[in-house]
C-alpha positions as CSV (number, residue, x, y, z in Angstrom):
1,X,-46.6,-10.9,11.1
2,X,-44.5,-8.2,12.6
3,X,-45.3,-4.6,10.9
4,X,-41.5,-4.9,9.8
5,X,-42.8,-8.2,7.7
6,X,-45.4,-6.7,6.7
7,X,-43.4,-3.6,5.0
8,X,-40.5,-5.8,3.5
9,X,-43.2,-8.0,1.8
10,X,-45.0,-5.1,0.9
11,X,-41.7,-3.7,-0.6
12,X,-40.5,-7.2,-2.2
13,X,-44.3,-7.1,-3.8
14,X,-43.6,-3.6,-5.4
15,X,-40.4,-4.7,-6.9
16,X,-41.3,-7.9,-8.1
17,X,-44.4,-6.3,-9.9
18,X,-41.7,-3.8,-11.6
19,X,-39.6,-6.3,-12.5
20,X,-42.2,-8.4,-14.2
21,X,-42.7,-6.1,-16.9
22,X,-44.8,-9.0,-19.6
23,X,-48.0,-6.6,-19.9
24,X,-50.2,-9.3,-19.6
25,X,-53.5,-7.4,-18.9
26,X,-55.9,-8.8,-16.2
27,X,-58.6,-10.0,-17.6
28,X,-62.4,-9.0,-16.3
29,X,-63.3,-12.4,-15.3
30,X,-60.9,-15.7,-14.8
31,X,-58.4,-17.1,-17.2
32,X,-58.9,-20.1,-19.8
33,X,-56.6,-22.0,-21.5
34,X,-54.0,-22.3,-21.9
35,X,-53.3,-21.8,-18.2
36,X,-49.6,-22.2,-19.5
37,X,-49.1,-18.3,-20.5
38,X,-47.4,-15.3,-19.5
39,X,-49.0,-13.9,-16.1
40,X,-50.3,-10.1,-15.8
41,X,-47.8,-8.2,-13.1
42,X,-50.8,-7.6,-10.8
43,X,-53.9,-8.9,-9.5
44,X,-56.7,-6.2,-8.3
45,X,-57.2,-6.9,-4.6
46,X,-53.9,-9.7,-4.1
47,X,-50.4,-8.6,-3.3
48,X,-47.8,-10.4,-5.7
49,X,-45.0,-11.9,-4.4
50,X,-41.4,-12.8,-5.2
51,X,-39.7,-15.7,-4.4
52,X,-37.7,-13.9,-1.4
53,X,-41.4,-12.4,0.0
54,X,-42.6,-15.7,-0.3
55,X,-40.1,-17.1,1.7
56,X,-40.3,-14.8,3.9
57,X,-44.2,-15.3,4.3
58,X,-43.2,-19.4,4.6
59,X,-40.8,-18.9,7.3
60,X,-42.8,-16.3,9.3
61,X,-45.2,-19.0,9.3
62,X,-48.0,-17.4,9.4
63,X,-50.1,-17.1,6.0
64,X,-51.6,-20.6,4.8
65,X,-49.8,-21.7,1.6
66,X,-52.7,-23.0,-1.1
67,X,-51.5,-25.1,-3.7
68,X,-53.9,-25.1,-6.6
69,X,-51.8,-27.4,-9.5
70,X,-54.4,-29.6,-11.0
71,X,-54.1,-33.2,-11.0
72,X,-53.0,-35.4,-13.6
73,X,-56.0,-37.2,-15.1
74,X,-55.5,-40.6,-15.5
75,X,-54.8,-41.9,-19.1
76,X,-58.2,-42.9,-21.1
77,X,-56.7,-45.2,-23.3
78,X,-54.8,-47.6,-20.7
79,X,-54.9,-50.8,-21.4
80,X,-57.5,-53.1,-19.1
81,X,-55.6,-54.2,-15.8
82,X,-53.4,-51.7,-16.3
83,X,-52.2,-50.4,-12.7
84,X,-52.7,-46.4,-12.7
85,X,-50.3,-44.7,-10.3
86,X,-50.1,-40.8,-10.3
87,X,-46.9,-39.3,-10.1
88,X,-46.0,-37.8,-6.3
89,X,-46.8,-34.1,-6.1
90,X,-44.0,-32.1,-5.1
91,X,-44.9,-29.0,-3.1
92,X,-43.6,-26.5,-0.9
93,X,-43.6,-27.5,2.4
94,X,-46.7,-27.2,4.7
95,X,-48.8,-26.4,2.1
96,X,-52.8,-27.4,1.2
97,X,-53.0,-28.6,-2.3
98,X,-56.5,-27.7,-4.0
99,X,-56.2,-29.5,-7.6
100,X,-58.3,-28.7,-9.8
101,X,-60.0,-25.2,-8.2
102,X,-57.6,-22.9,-10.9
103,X,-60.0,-23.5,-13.8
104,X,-61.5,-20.6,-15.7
105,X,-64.9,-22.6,-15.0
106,X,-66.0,-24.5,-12.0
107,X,-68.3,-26.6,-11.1
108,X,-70.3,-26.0,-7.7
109,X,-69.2,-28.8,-5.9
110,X,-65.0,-27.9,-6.9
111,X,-66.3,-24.6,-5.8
112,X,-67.5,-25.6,-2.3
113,X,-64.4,-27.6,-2.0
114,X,-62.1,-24.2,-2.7
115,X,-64.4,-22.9,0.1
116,X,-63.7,-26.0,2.4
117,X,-60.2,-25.9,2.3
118,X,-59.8,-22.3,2.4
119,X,-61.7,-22.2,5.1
120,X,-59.3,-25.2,6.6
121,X,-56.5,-23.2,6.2
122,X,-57.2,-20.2,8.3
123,X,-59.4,-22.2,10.6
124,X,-62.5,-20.4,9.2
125,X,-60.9,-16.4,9.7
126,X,-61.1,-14.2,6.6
127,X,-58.5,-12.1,8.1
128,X,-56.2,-14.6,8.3
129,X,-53.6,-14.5,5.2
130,X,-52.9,-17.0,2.6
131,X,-50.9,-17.3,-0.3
132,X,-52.0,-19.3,-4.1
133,X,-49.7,-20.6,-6.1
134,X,-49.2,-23.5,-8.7
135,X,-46.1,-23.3,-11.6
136,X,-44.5,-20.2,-13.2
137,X,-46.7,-18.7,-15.8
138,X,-50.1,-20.8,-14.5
139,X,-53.1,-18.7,-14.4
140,X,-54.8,-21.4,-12.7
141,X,-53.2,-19.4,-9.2
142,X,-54.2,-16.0,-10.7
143,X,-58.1,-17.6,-10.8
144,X,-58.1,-18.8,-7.5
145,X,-56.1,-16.4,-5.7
146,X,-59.0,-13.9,-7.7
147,X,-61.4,-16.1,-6.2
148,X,-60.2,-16.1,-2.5
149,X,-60.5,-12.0,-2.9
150,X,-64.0,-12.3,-4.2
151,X,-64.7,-15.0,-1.2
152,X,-63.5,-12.2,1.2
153,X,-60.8,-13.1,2.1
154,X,-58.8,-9.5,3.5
155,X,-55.2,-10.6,2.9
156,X,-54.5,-12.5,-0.1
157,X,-50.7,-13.2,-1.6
158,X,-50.5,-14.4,-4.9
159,X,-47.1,-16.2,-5.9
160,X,-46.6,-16.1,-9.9
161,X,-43.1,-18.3,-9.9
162,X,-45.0,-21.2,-7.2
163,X,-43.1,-24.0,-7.2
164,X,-40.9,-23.5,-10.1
165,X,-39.5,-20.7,-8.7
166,X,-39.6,-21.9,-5.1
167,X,-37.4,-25.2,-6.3
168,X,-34.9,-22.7,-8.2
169,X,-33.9,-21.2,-5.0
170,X,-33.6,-24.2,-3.1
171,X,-36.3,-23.5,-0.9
172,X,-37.7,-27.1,0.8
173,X,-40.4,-29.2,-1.5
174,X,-42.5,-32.0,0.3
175,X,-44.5,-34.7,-1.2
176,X,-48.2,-33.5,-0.6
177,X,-51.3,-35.4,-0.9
178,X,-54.4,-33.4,-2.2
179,X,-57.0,-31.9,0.7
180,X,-59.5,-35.2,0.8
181,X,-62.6,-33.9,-1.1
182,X,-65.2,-35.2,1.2
């Protein structure tokens, strides 16, 4: 990213966090339900984004775009023979989906996969940028963007509108399937 970028993100980042005046307070550790909830403003060690930094970062092209919406479990009470087919996942375009790494708890293995994919992403360099996001008002992107920071990763954007927001400005959505898990 060009030091001009890197200024007008930096710039969109500071308004957007004054603009999101909700006084959600970060809590010390990660998130719980509901995931569904107003957002704190910042996150210690991320830069937050707008929609317009965001798309910025997207069309510079070069931070890796995580997407961290869990999946939809499949129905337990479905009748037998029943056909289970989940619905497409919409995401902005380019992106790695990670279901199912936002959760305030983790087991190792979903842990190891958040490392694999990150790790994907920015072809094993903790220097290289990436950006979390899921829905408007999820904290399951503030817990993994809070996670990549802890992970050491150096440059970590965290995107509080995600694909809500992205889709109200038009911006391009593609069908995504999630990052295999083997």
């Amino acid at each position: 990213m060009t030091p001009a970028g890197r200024m007008m993100v930096a710039a969109l980042a500071l308004c957007a966090g004054m603009a999101q005046a909700q006084g959600t307070p970060e809590p010390e550790g990660y998130r719980g339900p509901p995931y569904r909830a107003p957002v704190p403003a910042t996150l210690s060690g991320a830069t937050v984004v707008d929609d317009a930094g965001a798309y910025q970062l997207w069309q510079e092209g070069e931070v890796a775009f995580i997407d961290v919406l869990p999946r939809a479990p499949k129905p337990e009470n479905l009748p037998k023979g029943t056909i289970w087919r989940e619905k497409p996942h919409q995401s902005i375009s380019g992106a790695i989906w990670l279901p199912n790494t936002g959760y305030e708890k983790i087991a190792e293995e979903t842990a190891a996969y958040l490392r694999r994919g990150l790790e994907q992403a920015t072809a094993g360099d903790p220097s290289h940028p990436v950006l979390v996001f899921c829905l408007m008002d999820c904290w399951m992107s503030w817990n993994v963007a809070k996670r990549a920071v802890e992970m050491g990763y150096e440059t970590v954007y965290w995107y509080p509108d995600g694909t809500d927001g992205w889709d109200m400005e038009d911006h391009p959505l593609e069908r995504l399937d999630p990052l295999p898990e083997d």
